[in-house]
N, C-alpha and C positions, 0 to 999 in steps of 0.2 A: 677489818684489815689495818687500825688504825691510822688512815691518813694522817689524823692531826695530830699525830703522833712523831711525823715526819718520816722522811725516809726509812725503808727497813721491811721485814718480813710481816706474819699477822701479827696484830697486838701482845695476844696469848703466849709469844712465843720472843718476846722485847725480854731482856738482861733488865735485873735491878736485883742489886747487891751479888751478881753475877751468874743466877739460876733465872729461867723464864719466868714471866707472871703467874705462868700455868702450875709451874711447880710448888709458887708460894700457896697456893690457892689453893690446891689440892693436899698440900701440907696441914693447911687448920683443917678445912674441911675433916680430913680424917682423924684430928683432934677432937671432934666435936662426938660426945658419946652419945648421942641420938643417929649419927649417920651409919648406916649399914649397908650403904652402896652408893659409889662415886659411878656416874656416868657422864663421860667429855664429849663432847661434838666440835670436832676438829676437823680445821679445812680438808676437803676430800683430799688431795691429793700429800696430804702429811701424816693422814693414817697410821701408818707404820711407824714412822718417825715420834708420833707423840706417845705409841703404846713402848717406845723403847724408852721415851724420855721419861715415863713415870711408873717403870718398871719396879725401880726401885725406892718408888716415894710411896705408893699406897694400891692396895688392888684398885681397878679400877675396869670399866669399859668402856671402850672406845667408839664412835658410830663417823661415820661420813657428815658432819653438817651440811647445811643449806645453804643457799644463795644470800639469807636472810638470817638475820638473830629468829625471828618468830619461826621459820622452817626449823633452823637447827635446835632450836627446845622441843617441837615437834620431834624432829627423828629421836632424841636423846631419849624423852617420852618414851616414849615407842619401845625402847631397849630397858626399860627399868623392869625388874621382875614383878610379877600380879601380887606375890603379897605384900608389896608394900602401899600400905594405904596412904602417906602422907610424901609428896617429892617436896623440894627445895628447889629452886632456880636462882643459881649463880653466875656471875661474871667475874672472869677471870682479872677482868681489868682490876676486880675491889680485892686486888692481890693478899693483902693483911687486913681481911676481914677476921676480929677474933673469934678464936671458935664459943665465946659464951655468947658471942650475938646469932651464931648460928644454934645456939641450944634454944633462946630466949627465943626465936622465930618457932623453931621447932613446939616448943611448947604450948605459945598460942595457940598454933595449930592442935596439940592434941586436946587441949583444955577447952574446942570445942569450934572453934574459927574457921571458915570454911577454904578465908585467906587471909594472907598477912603479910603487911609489906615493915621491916623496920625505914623509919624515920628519925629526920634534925629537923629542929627551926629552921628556919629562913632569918641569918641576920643583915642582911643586906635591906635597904631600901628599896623596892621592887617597883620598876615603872611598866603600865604601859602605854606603849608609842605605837605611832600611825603607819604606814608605806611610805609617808614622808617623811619620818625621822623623827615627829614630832610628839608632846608628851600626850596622853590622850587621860591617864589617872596615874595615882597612885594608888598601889593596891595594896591592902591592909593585911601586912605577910605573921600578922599575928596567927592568923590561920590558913596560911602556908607552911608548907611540909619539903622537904627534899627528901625523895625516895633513894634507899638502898636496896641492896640485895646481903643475903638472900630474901626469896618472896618465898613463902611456904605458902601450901595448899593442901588440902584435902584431893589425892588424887582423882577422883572423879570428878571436880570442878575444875582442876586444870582440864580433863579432858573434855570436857564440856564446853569448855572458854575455846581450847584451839578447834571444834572442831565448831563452832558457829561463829568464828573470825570471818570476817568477808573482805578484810580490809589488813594492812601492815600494821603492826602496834611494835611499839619500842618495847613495852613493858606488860609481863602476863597479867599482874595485878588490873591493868585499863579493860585486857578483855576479859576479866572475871567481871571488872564492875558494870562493860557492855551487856552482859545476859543478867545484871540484877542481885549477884553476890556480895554482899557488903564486906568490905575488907578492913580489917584489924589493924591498928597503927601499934608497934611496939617501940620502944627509945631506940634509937640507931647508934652506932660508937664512929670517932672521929676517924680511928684509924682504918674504916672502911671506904676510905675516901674512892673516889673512878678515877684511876689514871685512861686520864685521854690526852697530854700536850704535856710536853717537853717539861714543864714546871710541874706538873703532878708528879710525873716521875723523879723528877730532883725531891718532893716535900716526900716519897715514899722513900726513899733512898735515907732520908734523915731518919725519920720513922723507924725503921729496920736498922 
């Protein structure tokens, strides 16, 4: 819904450079010559609304999301046609994700990865603190990573991963690595930044 977004409709559906995040997102996407099918999970009750808004950006299919990011990769899942052996999991929020970062996922995947999350360093000084505020280490973010999207998989390990979830996961790649999938790190690009707060969106706004 993007709260920290501030006020406004779902995130997917926020203005930058005057088209929805969704639009931008679905733009590379179907730049990317590995993808052969776009499928969205959008809020139920915008259905319609989003199969009119990317009518004319890219084929696509549309499914009712969930309650949850982990239900609505679930249903999206669900709607991808059998032969395709390898999905992608994206966020709309990583609106100017390039499409060579979506090839380079892709290709781990085919080159034999069962998952693949692209990655950045970590240049921040990274602490961690107690319940009281206070410093408890410093953790050595030489091997620290910040995860993007998209995560590629080998479709049967995505489906693997959601169907023995017991629990909410922010990210597919966490429940591939809960059933024992090792997952691939590939270079991540800047410009795949998450807008989630008002300042993301201004630094994609420059970006674009």
């Amino acid at each position: 819904m993007g709260v920290r977004l501030g006020p406004g409709g779902p995130k997917a559906l926020r203005l930058l450079g005057g088209e929805p995040l969704l639009v931008h997102a679905v733009r590379r996407l179907a730049l990317a010559p590995s993808v052969g099918c776009i499928v969205v999970a959008a809020p139920a009750d915008a259905v319609a609304d989003v199969v009119a808004l990317l009518a004319s950006v890219a084929p696509v299919t549309v499914v009712a999301g969930g309650a949850t990011r982990q239900a609505s990769v679930a249903a999206a899942l669900a709607a991808v046609p059998a032969d395709f052996e390898i999905v992608l999991v994206h966020d709309a929020a990583r609106a100017l994700t390039p499409p060579e970062l979506v090839e380079s996922v892709a290709a781990a995947v085919r080159g034999g990865h069962g998952a693949v999350i692209p990655v950045l360093p970590v240049v921040d000084t990274i602490k961690r603190v107690s319940d009281s505020g206070s410093v408890v280490e410093t953790v050595d973010r030489s091997v620290l990573r910040a995860v993007q999207t998209p995560q590629g998989f080998r479709r049967d390990v995505l489906v693997k991963a959601h169907e023995a979830a017991v629990d909410e996961h922010t990210d597919d790649a966490g429940m591939a690595e809960r059933i024992g999938i090792p997952v691939h790190t590939v270079p991540g690009a800047e410009a795949a930044l998450k807008i989630t707060r008002p300042f993301d969106l201004a630094v994609a706004e420059l970006l674009l």
